[in-house]
C-alpha positions in Angstrom: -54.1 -48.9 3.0 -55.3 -48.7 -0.2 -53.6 -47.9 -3.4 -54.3 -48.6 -7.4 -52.3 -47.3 -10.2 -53.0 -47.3 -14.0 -51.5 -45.5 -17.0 -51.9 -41.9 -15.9 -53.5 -41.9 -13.4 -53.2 -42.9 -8.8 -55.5 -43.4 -6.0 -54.9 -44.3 -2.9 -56.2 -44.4 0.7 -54.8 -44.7 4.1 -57.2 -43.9 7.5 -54.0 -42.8 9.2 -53.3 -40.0 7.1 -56.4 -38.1 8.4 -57.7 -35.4 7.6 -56.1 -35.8 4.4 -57.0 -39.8 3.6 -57.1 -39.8 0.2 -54.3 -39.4 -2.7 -55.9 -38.7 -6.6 -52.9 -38.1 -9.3 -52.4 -38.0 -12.6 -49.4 -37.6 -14.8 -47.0 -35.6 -13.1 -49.2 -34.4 -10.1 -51.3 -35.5 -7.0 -53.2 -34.1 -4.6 -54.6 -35.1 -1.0 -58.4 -34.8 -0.3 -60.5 -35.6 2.8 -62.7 -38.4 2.6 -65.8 -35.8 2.1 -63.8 -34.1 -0.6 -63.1 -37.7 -2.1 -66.8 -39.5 -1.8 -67.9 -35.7 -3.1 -65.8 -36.5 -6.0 -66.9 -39.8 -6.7 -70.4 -39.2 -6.4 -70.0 -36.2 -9.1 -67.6 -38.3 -11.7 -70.2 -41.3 -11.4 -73.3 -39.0 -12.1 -71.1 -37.2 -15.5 -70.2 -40.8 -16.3 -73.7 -42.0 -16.0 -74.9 -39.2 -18.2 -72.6 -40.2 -21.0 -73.3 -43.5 -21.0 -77.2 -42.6 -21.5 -76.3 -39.5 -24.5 -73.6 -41.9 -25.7 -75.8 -43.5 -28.6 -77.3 -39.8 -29.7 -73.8 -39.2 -30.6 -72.7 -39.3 -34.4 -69.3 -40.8 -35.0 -67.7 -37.2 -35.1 -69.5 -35.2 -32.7 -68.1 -35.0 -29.4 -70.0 -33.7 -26.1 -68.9 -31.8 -23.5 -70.9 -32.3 -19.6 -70.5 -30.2 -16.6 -71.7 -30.5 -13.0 -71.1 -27.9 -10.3 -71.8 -29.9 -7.1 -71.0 -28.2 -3.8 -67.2 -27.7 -3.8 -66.6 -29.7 -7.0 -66.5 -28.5 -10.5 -66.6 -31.4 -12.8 -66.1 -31.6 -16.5 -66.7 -34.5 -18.7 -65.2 -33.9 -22.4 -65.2 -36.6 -25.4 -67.4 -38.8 -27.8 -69.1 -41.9 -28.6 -65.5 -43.9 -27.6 -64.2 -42.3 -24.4 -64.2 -38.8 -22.2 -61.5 -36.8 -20.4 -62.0 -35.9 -16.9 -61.5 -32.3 -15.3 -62.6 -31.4 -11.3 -61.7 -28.8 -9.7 -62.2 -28.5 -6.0 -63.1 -24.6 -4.8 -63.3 -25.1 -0.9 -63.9 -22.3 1.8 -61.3 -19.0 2.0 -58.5 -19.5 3.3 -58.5 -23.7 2.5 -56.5 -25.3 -0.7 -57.7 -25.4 -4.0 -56.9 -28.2 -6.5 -57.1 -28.6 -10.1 -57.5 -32.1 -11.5 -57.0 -33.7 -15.1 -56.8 -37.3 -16.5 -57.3 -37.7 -20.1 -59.3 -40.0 -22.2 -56.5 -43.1 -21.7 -56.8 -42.6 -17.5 -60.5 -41.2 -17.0 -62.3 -44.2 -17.1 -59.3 -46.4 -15.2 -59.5 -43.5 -12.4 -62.7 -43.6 -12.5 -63.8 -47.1 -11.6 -60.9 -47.5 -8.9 -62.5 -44.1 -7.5 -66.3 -45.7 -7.1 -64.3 -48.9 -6.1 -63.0 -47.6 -3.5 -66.1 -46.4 -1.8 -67.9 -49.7 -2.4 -70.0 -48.4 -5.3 -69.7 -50.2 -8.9 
């Protein structure tokens, strides 16, 4: 089992708990994925993430930026400026499975984040 913590935000991962492996939360709420869902989810919050970091310097002081990415079942929105970004997702899977709606805001993003490509082995 795995499990990291940070100011607003939780992640953790246990094989036993299958199908539903994986636990993402945030102030006040969690939700249990499957490890598609989760490695789904990490591989859409690290491409966002990458995409800021390369607009980042284009950025004036004030102006802030706003990046989506529809990826399979994810819906992934990026929101903030040159110092930081808030993090929306929100998983639409097939009729008739759960749906979950996801937000950390600029002081958890980045901590989820990098525990969430941690997990998976990618930096």
């Amino acid at each position: 089992m795995i499990q990291r913590e940070g100011e607003g935000w939780r992640l953790a991962w246990d094989a036993s708990r299958h199908p539903f492996s994986v636990l993402i939360g945030g102030a006040g709420w969690a939700a249990e994925l499957t490890d598609l869902e989760a490695q789904a989810l990490r591989d859409g919050v690290r491409d966002l993430a990458e995409q800021h970091r390369q607009l980042v310097n284009q950025l004036m002081a004030e102006e802030s930026i706003e990046l989506e990415l529809e990826r399979g079942f994810w819906w992934l929105c990026l929101e903030g400026d040159r110092e930081g970004w808030s993090l929306r997702a929100v998983l639409s899977p097939e009729a008739s499975q759960r749906a979950v709606e996801a937000f950390w805001p600029q002081s958890a993003a980045q901590g989820f984040t990098a525990a969430l490509q941690q997990l998976y082995g990618q930096p």
